[in-house]
N, C-alpha and C positions, 0 to 999 in steps of 0.2 A: 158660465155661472159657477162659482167656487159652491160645493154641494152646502157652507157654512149659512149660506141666502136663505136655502128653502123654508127653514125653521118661520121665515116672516111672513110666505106669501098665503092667499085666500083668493078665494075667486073672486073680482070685483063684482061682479050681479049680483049674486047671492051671499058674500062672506064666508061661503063654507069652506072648509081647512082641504087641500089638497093633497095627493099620495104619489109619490114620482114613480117614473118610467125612465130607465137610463138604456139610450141605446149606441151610446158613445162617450167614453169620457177620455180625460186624459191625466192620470193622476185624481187632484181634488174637483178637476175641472171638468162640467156637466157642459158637454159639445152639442151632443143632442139628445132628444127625450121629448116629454111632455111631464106638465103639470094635470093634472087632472083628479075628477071626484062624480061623484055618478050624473051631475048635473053638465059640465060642462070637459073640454080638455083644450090645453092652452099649450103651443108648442114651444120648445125650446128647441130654437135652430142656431148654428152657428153659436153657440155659448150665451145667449142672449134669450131671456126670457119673451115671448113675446106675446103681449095683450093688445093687438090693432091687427087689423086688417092689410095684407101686404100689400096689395094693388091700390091703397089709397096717392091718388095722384100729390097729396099735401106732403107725403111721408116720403114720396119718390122727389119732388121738386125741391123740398127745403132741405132734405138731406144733401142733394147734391152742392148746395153752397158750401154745408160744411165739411163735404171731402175736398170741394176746390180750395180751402183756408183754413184746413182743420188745427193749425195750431198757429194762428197769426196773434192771438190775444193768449195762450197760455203763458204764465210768468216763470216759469220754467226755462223756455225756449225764448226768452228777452233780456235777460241779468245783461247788462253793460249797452243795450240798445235804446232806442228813443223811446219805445211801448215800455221799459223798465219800471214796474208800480203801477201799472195803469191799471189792468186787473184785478191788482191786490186793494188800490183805493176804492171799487166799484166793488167789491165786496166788502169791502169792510164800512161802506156808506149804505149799502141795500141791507145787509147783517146787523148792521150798530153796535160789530164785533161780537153779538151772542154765541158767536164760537168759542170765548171764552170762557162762559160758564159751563159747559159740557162735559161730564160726566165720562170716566175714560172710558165705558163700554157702551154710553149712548148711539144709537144709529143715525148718522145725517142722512136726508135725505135732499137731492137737488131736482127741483122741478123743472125740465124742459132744460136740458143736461146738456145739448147741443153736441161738440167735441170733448165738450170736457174741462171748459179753462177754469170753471171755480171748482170743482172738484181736483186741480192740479193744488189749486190755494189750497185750499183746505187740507190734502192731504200732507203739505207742506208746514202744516200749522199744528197736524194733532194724528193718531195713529188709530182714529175711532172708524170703524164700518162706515162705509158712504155706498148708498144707494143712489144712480143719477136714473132718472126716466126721462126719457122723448118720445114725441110720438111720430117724429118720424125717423128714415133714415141714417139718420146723423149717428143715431147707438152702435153703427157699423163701426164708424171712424172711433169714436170713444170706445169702443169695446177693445179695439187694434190696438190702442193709444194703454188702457189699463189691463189687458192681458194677461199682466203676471203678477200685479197684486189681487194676492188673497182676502186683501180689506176692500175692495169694490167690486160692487156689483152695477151692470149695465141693465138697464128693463128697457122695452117699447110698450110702452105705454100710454092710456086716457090718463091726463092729472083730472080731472072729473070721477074717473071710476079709477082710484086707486086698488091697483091688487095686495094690501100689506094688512097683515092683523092689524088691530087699533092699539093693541101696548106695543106697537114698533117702535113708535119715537114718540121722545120727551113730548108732553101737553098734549099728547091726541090719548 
């Protein structure tokens, strides 16, 4: 996690503002640590924030799909192939392109982030912070995959209990 993130997180149960623990980093990049506040503490392993339960079998089973195909739908890795636009039209059909009104320091946020392929779009479209959450596994592959940009952040995360202040992103 680029230490730029922390400024957004709160603890999903209670909202309260958290105070980090850095017990690895590398550069701007927070390898491991914890988020925490006197109510709860949330680890950060592996560069990935993480708000779920590791031993959940959902988070172990569905992840493994997208290490098996982690970049078969990114538009990135398609330009001149028969998937070329496939991606980009499924976003731009579930969006109704409101990526284009966005604000150059607005936060996306992508829900159930899988590998990564609309955050591939998107980062291809605009130069704005992208936070991607899943809740399971999958934030392995997509964290390997966005590693060295400093504009994304990977979470494991409930989309039910979001861990983000509420002036994170436009309209909440």
């Amino acid at each position: 996690m680029h230490i730029s993130f922390f400024k957004y997180f709160v603890d999903p149960l209670t909202l309260k503002p958290f105070s980090i623990e850095i017990f690895e980093k590398n550069g701007d990049q927070i390898i491991e640590g914890n988020l925490k506040n006197k109510d709860s503490v949330f680890p950060i392993k592996g560069g990935i924030p993480r708000f779920v339960q590791q031993s959940d079998n959902y988070a172990n089973s569905f992840g493994f799909q997208w290490e098996k195909w982690s970049r078969i739908q990114f538009e990135s890795d398609n330009i001149g192939k028969p998937m070329e636009g496939h991606t980009r039209k499924m976003f731009d059909t579930i969006t109704a392109n409101s990526i284009d009104y966005l604000k150059k320091d607005d936060v996306i946020l992508d829900i159930g982030c899988g590998a990564g392929r609309f955050i591939d779009v998107i980062r291809m479209q605009c130069g704005n912070p992208i936070i991607g959450i899943d809740y399971s596994n999958s934030v392995e592959i997509a964290y390997a995959i966005f590693i060295s940009d400093p504009k994304i952040c990977i979470v494991q995360a409930d989309a039910l209990n979001l861990p983000f202040r509420a002036e994170t992103f436009q309209g909440s």
